[in-house]
C-alpha positions, 0 to 999 in steps of 0.5 A: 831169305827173299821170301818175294822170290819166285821159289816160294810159289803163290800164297797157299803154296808159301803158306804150306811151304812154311807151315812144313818148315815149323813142323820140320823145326818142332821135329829138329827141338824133339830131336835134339831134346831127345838127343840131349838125354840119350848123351847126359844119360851116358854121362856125357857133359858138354854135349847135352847143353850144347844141343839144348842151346843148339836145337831149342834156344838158338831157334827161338831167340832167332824166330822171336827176333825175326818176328819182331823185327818185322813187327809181329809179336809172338807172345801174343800170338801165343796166347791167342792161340788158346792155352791148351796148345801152348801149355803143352808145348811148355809142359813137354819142353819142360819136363824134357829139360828137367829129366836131361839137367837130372840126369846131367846132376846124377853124374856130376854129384855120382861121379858116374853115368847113369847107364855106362856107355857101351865100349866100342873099340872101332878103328876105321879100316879094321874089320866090319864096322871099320868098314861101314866107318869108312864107307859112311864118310865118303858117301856123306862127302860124295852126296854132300857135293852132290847137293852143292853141285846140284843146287849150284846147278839148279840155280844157273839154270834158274837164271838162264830161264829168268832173262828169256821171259822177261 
């Protein structure tokens, strides 16, 4: 991560880049466990658990691990951070799991969804939404390049200027 880089500015411009990157992070296990329900709601199986191992395990068995591995312990951390902080984070994770395994329960043991998906009969290249099918994937793959040749070009650039100061 080469977090002595230069990139990431003095101390207060660290701290804030990194206490952006938590709140971008508790913004992601929000999202997936929101995205989590939506999918077991419709009846859908694999994905719910993938997104949940995706956006709330995989990040924190990561963060716990990079944590100690630098000799930081996170369950203490916790708890000196008071239980009202922490006990809300465990209460709203934890009823979002409930509510998605509940819900994933109503269609194993119903045989059927909750909701019933809506029934969309898109093939991209007929009519409107085929349209804006086709259109949504060639500007994700023309902005995706953008952010690769960009970046590839922020980096060069980076480096030619390195040498000269020094």
């Amino acid at each position: 991560m080469d977090l002595d880089s230069p990139a990431y500015g003095d101390e207060r411009e660290r701290s804030v880049f990194m206490e952006s990157n938590a709140f971008g992070l508790t913004i992601g296990l929000y999202a997936g466990l929101v995205g989590a329900f939506i999918a077991a709601v419709f009846g859908l199986f694999l994905l719910p658990v993938t997104l949940l191992v995706l956006t709330t395990m995989l990040p924190s068995l990561a963060a716990l691990w990079y944590a100690k591995r630098r000799g930081v312990n996170p369950q203490k951390l916790a708890e000196n951070a008071g239980a009202r902080s922490t006990m809300l984070g465990i209460v709203v994770f934890g009823v979002g799991m409930v509510v998605t395994f509940a819900a994933m329960s109503y269609t194993v043991f119903a045989g059927q969804p909750l909701i019933s998906p809506p029934q969309f009969d898109v093939t991209p290249g007929e009519g409107f939404l085929g349209g804006m099918a086709q259109g949504a994937v060639i500007g994700g793959m023309i902005g995706g390049a953008g952010a690769i040749i960009g970046g590839v070009h922020g980096y060069r650039k980076a480096n030619r200027v390195r040498p000269a100061q020094a």
